[in-house]
C-alpha positions in Angstrom: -23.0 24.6 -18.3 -20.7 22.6 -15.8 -20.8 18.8 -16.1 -19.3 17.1 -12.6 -17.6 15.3 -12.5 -16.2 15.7 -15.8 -14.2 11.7 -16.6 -15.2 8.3 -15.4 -14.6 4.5 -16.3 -15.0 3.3 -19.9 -17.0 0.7 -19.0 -19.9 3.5 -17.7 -21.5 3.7 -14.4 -20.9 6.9 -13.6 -22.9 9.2 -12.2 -22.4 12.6 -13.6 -24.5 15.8 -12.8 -25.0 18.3 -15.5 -25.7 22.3 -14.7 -27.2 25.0 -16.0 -30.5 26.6 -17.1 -33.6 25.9 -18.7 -32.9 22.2 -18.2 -36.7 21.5 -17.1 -38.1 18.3 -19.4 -34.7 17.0 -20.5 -35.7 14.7 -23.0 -31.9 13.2 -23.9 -28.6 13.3 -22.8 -26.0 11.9 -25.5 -22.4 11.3 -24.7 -21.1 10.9 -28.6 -23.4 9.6 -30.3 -24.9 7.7 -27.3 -27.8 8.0 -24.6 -27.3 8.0 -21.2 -29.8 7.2 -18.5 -31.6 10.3 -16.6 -31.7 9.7 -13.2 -32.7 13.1 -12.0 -34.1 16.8 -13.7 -34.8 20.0 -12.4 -34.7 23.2 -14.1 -31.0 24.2 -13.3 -29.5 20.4 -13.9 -29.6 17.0 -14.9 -28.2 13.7 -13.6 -27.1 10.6 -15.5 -25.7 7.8 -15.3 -22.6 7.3 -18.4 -23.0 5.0 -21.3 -19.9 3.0 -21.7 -16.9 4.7 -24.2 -13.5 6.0 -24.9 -12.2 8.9 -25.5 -13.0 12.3 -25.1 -16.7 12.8 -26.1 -19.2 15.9 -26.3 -21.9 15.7 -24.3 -25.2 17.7 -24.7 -28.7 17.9 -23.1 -31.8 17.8 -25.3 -35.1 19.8 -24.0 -38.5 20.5 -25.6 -36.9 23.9 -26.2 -33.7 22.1 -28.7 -30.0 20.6 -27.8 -27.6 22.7 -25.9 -23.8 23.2 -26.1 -21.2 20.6 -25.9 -19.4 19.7 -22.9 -16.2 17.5 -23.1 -16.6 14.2 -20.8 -13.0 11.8 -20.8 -13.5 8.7 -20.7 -10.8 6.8 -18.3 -9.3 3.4 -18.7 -9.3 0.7 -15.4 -5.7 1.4 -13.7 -3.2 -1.7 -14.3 -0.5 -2.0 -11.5 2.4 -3.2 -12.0 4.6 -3.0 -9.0 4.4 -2.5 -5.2 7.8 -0.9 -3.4 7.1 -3.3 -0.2 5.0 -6.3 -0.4 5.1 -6.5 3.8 5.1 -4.3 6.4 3.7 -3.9 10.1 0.5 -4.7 11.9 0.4 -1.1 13.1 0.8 0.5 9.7 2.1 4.2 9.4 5.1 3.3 6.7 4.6 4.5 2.6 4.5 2.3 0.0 4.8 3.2 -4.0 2.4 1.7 -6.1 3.7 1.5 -10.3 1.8 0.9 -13.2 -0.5 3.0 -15.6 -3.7 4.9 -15.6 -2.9 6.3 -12.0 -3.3 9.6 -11.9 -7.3 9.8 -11.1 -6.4 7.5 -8.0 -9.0 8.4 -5.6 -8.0 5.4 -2.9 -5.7 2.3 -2.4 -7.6 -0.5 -0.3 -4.9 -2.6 1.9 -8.5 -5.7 2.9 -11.2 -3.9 4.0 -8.9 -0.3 5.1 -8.7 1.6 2.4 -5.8 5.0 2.1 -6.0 8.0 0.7 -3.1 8.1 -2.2 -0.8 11.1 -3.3 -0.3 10.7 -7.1 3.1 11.6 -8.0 2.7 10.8 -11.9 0.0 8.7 -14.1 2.1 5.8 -13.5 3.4 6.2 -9.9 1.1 7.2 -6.5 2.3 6.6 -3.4 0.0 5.9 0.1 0.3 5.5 3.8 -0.7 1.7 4.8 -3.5 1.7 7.0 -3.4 -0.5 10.5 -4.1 -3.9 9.7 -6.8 -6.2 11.9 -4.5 -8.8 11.6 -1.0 -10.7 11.1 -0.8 -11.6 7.3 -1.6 -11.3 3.6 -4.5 -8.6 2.3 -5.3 -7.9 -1.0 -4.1 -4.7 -2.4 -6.4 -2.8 -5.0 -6.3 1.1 -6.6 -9.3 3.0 -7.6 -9.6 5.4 -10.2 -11.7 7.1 -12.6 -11.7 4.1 -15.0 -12.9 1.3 -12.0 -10.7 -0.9 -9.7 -8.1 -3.0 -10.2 -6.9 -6.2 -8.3 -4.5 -8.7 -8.3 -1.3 -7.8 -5.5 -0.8 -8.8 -1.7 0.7 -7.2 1.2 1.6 -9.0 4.2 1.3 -7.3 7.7 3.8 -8.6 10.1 3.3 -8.5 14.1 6.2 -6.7 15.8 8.8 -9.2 16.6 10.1 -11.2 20.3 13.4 -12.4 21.8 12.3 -14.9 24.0 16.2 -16.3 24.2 19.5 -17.7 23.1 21.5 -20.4 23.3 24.9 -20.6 24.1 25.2 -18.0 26.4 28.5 -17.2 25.9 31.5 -16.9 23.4 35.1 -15.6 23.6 35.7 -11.5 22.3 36.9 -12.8 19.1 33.7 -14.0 17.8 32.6 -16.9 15.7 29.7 -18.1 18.0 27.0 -20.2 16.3 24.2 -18.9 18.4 20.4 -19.8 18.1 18.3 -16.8 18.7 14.5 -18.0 20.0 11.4 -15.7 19.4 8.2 -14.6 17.6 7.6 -13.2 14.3 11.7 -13.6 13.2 10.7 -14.5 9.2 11.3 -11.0 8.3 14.6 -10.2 10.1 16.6 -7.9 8.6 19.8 -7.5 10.8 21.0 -8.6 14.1 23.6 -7.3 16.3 25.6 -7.7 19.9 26.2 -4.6 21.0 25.2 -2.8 18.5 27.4 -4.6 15.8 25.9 -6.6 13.3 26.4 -10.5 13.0 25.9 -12.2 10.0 22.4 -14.4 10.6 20.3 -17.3 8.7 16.5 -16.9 9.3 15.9 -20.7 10.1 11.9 -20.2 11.0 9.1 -17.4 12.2 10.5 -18.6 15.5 14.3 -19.3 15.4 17.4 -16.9 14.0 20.7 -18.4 13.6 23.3 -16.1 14.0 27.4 -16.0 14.4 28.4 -12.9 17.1 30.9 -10.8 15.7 34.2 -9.7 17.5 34.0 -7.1 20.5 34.6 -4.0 19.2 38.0 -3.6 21.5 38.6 -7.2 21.9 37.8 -7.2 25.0 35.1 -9.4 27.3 32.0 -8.0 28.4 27.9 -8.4 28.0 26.6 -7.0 24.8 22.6 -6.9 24.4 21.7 -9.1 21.5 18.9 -7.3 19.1 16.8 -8.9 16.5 15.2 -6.1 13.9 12.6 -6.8 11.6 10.1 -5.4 9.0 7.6 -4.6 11.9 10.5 -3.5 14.8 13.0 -4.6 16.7 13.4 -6.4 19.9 16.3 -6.8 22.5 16.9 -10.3 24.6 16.1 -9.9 28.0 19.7 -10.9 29.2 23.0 -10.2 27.6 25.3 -12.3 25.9 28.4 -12.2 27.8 31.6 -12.4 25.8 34.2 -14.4 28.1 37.9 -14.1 27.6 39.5 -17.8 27.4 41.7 -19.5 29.8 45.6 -18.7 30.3 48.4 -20.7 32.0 
């Protein structure tokens, strides 16, 4: 006599279908020592909806004809998290995020808003999931459903892939040690920036402005080097190079 699914939430709810035969006229469903609510009986199953418990508890179908074997039904806690491996990501979605905490492994989605992904459980207290597209620029609500309900309470932010719309001065000598103002969209989350391809130390001043100091030319020598600006969401290259200059002689 299956009984499907066999675990759900402690606080009841669920709906459970029971199998088997001679199950015409069920009169009583206990889970422990309590009744659940019959929903639906035929001669080859039952359907109820769970009291509330803990546990592991038998549960058995009573007919005109006298109580049948136990079946074990596991009784599942509401999931707690406790950590998220990336709190921001971008618009577009498509990078993995770990989720910590406990009560984990019946994890059956993880909702990023209203888009909801399907998690790989790695442990009961670590699943991991692919972030869904976002509708829009900024924080969602993060929640992880299990066996034992839904739980609440972190926020992701999705970040729109980021602009260089310009810079300011235009030029330095090859040594380095330009104070240059960077100018875009969507800079809060920059993570590097580089001329040339070598990284220069950088201040986030705003969404919209990056303060950065260019590093020496990598043979000391003048030339244009493409300034970059990556973020959490992408990166982005100024439409016009900034030209290192070699000083004056006499």
């Amino acid at each position: 006599m299956p009984i499907s699914p066999s675990q759900g939430s402690t606080a009841g709810g669920t709906t459970v279908t029971i199998t088997g035969t001679n199950l015409a006229g069920a009169t009583a469903v206990h889970f422990g020592s309590k009744s659940a609510t019959i929903t639906g009986n035929t001669a080859t199953s039952v359907t109820v909806v769970s009291p509330s418990g803990s546990g592991v508890v038998p549960v058995t179908v009573t007919t005109p004809g006298g109580t049948s074997n136990p079946l074990n039904f596991f009784y599942v806690g509401a999931p707690f998290k406790s950590a998220l491996s990336t709190t921001s990501g971008p618009l577009a979605g498509g990078n993995t995020i770990t989720v910590s905490g406990t009560g984990l492994s019946t994890a059956t989605a993880v909702t990023f808003g209203a888009n909801a992904a399907t998690p790989t459980v790695i442990s009961d207290s670590q699943i991991t999931a692919v972030v869904p597209a976002g509708a829009a620029a900024g924080p969602v609500g993060v929640s992880v459903t299990t066996a034992g309900g839904t739980n609440n309470g972190f926020s992701y932010t999705y970040v729109d892939s980021p602009t260089v719309t310009g810079f300011t001065p235009a030029s330095g000598p090859p040594s380095g040690g330009t104070a240059v103002t960077v100018t875009g969209t969507s800079l809060a989350s920059t993570q590097s920036v580089t001329f040339g391809g070598i990284t220069a130390p950088f201040t986030v001043i705003s969404d919209t402005t990056v303060s950065a100091v260019s590093p020496p030319t990598a043979d000391g020598q003048p030339g244009p080097a493409d300034i970059a600006v990556t973020t959490l969401a992408g990166s982005a290259t100024a439409a016009t190079p900034f030209q290192y200059v070699a000083g004056p002689g006499i």
